[in-house]
N, C-alpha and C positions, 0 to 999 in steps of 0.2 A: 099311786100314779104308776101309769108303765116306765119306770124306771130305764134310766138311759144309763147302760154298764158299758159294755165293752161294745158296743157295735154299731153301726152307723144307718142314720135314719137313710129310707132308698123309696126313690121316685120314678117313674116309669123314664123318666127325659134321662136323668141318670145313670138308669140301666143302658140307655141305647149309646149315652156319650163315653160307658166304660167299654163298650163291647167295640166301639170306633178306635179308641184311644188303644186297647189294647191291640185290635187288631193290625192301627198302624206300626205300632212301636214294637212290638214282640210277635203278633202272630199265633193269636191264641188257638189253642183247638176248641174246636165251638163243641158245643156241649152234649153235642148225637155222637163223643167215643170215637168221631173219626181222628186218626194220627198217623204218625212215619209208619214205617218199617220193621223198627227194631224188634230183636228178640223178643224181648222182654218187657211187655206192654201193661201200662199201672194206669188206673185212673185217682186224678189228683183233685179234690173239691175245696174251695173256699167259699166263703161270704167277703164283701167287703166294697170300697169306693174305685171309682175309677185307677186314681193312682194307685194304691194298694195291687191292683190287678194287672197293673201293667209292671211294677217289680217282681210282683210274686211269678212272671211269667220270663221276665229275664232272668232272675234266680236259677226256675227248672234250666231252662233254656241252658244255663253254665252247667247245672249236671249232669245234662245231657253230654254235652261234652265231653266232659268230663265220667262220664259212663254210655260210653259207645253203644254197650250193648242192650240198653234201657230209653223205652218210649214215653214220653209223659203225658198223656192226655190229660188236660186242664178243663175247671169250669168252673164258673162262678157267679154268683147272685148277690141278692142284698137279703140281710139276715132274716126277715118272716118268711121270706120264700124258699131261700136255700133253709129253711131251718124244716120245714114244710115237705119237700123236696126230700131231704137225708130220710124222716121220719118214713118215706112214704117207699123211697131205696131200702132200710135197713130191715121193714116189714114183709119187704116182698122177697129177702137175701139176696138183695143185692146192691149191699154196700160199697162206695168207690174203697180200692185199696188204701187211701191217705183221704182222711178226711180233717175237717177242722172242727173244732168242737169248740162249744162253748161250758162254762164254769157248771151250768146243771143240767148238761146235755149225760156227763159221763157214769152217774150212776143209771139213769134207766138204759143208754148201753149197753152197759159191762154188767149188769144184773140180766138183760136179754140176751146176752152172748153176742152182741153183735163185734166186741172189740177181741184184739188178740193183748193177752198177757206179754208187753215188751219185755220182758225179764227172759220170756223163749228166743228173743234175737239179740240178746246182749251182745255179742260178739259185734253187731254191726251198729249197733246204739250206743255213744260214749255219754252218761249225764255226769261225771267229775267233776264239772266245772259250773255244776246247778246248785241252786242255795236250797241244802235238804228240804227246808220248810214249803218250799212252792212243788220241789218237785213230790213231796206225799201228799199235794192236794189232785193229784191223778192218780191215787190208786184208791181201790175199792177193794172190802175185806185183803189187805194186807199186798194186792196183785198191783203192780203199773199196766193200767190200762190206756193212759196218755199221760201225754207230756208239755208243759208250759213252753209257749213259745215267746212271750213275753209278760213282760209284768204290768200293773198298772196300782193306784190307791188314787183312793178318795179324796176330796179337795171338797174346798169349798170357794166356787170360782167369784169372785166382785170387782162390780164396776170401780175401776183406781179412783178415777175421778171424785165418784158419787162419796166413798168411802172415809175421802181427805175431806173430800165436803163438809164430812160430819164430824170432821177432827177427830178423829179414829187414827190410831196408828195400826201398819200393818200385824194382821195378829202373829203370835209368838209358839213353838212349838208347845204342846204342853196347857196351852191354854182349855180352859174347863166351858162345859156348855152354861152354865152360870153367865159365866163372861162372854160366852156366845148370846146370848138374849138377852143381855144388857147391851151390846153392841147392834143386836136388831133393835130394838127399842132406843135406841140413839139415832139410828139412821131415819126412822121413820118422823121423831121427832125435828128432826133437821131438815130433811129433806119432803117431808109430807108424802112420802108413798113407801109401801112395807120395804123392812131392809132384806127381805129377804123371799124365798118359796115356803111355806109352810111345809117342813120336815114331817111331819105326823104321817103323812103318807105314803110315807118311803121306806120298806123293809130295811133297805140297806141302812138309813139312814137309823133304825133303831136298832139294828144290830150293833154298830160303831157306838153308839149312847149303851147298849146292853152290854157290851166285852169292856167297857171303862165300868162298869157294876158288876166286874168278876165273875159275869156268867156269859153265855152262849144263845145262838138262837138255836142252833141243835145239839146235841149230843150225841156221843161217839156212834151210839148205835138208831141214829137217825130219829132220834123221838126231840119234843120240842125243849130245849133247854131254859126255857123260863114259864113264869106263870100269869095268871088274870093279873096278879099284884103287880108285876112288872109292865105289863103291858097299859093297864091303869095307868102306872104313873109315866106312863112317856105320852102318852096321848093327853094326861088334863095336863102337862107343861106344854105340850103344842099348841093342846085347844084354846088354851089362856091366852099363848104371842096372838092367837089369831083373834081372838075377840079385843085382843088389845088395839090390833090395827098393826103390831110389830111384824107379823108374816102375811103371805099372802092372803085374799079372803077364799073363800070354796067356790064362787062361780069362776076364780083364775085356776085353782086348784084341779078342780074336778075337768080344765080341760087338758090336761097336759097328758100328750099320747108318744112318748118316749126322743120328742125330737127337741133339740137345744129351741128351734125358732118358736113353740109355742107355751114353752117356759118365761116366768113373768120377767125374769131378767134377760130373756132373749125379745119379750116384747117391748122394753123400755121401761116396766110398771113395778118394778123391785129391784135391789143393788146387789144381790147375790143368790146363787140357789149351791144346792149339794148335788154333786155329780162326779161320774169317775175323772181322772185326768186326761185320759185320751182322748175323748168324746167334747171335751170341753175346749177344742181346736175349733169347732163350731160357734163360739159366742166372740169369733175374733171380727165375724162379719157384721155382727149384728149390735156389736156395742162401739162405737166409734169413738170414744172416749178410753179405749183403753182396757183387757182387763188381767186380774192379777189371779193366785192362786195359793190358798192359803192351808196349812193342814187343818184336820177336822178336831174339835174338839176332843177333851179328853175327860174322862169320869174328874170329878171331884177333888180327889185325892191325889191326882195325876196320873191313873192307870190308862193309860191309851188305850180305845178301841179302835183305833186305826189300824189296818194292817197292808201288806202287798198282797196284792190277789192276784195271780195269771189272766194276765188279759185273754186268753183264748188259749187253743191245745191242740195240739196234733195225734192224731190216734189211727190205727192200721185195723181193718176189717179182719174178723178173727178166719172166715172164710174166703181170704185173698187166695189167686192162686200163687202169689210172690211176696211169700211174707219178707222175705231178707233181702229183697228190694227195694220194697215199701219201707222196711224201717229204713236203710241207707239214706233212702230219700230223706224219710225225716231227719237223719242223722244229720245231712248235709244242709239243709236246710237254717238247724240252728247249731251248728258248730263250724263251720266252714266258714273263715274271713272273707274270702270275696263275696259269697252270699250276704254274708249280715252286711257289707258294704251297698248293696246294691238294695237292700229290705228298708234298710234305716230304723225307725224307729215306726213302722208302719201297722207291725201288730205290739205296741209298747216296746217298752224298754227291754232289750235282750235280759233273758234269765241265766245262759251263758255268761258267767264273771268273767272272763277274758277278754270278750269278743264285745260287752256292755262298756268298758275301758279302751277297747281297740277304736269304736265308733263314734267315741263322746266327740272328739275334735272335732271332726266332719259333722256332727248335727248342726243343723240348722232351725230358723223361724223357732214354732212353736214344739218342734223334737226338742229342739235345745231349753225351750223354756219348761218342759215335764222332766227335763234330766234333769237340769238343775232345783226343780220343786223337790223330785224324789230325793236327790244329796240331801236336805235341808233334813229329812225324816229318817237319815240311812241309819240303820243299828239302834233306833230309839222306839220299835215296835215289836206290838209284842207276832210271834209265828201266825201263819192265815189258820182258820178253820179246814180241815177235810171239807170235801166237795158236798153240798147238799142234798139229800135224798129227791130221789124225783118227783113226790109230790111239792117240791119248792114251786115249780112252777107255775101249778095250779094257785096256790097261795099266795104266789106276789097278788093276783087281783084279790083273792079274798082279801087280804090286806089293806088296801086301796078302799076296795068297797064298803069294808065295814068302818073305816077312818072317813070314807065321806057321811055317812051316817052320823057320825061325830061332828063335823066339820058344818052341816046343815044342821044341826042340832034336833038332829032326831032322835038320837041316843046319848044317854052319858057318854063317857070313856069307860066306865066299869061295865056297861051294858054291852056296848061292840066291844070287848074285852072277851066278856065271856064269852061273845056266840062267836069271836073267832078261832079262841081256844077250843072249844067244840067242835066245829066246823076244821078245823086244822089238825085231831086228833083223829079224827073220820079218815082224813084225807090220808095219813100218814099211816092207819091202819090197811088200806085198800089198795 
């Protein structure tokens, strides 16, 4: 399925209610590059939802301030567009100075040259205060090409309700996918409709089942870290719940196009699906009964494949004309208390340990409910993977596509096994 990571589904009514919103509240620079005065003129790109856009703009707005001699032209989209957008800047050299990245945006960057190595503006970049592990998942061959701006992990989000209904206790850190599919197969039993979305579909979600099996989905030097036999068995454990009636079926499956509403637990028609925790602030509208958020499963043995992954990333054009602008910016961005005051929790959980402590008080609603999910998981995972090679991207649909093949039963599991191994070795050579 298109997987719902870190970014937020966007609709035309939404782009015009963020463009209002910010422009009453902050005063955006629209996105034709016009701005002040100042010396020293940067343009600043994001993706994201209306509010997001209107803090990210009171934020600049305090740096500005606070750096006199510095312009900030802002702009921002929703993520297929602005993702559309950079690609189509960065090809023609002419990357904004600060841009926002996403988790497999920064290898085909920093392998095109379009980022700058922050290690050349250390001076105006402090990361002391970054938990090693998330910040080596922004460098490429050994360089920091971006930087996490927050963090986020995987859940597994379910109806409270639905869940008590089936005399289920909330699950337990450490709990095994065993116990994960005896708990779908209880709910559906109880409650007569799947307990859950059918996982088979979900890169993500077999990487998290594959690093609890002590391997990877890639390897250090971007080749695929498992085989047809691994890939085998996490599809006939999927494709079994599904003929079970335990997960979803494939005509719910095969529609789900990366937004919380058209997932079966956003439709009413299953008690939980897998998705990251940020994103999962969505299912607060559409489940009226309530919902919780549980960690993910873990291998057998209790090896978690859970880990923190940086919800998004800040990176400077390698051909700015102000590189040691641009990083300040980002400096200030995520180190600067009144900024993380004014951001919240709006790109995750600060990666800033200081400033992640400084802010917890002040969260609110659902901030406060992903802070508290993340304490429950803190120091009992194991470090993220480096960033995935940029054929990731191309392969979350092969993934998808060859698993509906499964899911309709037009292939085994051992058959879409191969041809996506095949297919994903091609990809990864090219």
């Amino acid at each position: 399925m298109p997987r719902i990571r870190t970014r937020e589904s966007w609709k035309p009514r939404a782009a015009a209610t963020a463009l209002a919103l910010c422009a009453l509240l902050t005063g955006c620079s629209g996105a034709d590059g016009s701005g002040g005065g100042g010396q020293v003129v940067l343009r600043y790109t994001w993706w994201g939802n209306p509010d997001r856009a209107a803090r990210t703009q009171a934020a600049v707005e305090l740096f500005e301030r606070k750096n006199p001699g510095i312009d900030v032209q802002t702009s921002f989209a929703g993520y297929e567009a602005y993702k559309q957008k950079l690609a189509t800047q960065a090809a023609g050299g002419d990357a904004p100075d600060v841009m926002q990245l996403d988790y497999r945006m920064i290898d085909q960057y920093a392998s095109g040259g379009v980022l700058l190595d922050l290690a050349e503006q250390r001076q105006a970049l402090d990361t002391a205060e970054f938990e090693p592990g998330l910040l080596a998942t922004g460098k490429v061959d050994g360089k920091q090409y971006a930087v996490p701006q927050g963090r986020g992990t995987e859940t597994m989000v379910y109806d409270t309700e639905k869940w008590k209904a089936a005399g289920l206790q909330p699950p337990r850190v450490g709990w095994t996918w065993s116990e994960w599919a005896d708990a779908m197969r209880t709910v559906a039993e109880k409650t007569g409709e799947p307990g859950g979305t059918d996982p088979g579909q979900s890169e993500d979600a077999f990487e998290i089942w594959l690093r609890g099996q002590g391997k990877a989905l890639y390897t250090e030097d971007g080749r695929l870290g498992f085989d047809a036999d691994d890939l085998t068995r996490w599809w006939t454990f999927t494709d079994r719940l599904r003929r079970e009636g335990a997960v979803s079926p494939a005509e719910q499956t095969t529609q789900l196009d990366g937004t919380v509403e058209n997932t079966p637990l956003g439709r009413g028609t299953a008690a939980s699906d897998v998705n990251w925790d940020a994103p999962a602030s969505g299912y607060l509208a559409l489940v009226p009964t309530g919902i919780s958020l549980a960690p993910m499963p873990a291998g057998e043995d209790g090896t978690p494949g859970q880990y923190f992954k940086p919800s998004m990333f800040m990176g400077v054009a390698a051909d700015s004309g102000h590189p040691e602008e641009s990083t300040r910016l980002v400096d200030f961005l995520l180190n600067d208390d009144e900024a993380a005051k004014i951001l919240g929790a709006t790109r995750g959980i600060p990666v800033n340990e200081s400033i992640r402590e400084d802010i917890a008080a002040d969260l609110k609603d659902f901030d406060r409910t992903i802070y508290d999910y993340q304490a429950t998981v803190e120091g009992k995972l194991d470090p993220p993977p480096q960033a995935p090679p940029s054929g990731d991207s191309a392969l979350q649909t092969t993934f998808q596509r060859d698993y509906d093949q499964v899911s309709y039963e037009r292939m085994s599991p051992r058959e879409a096994a191969e041809n996506y191994l095949t297919e994903a070795k091609a990809e990864l050579r090219s």
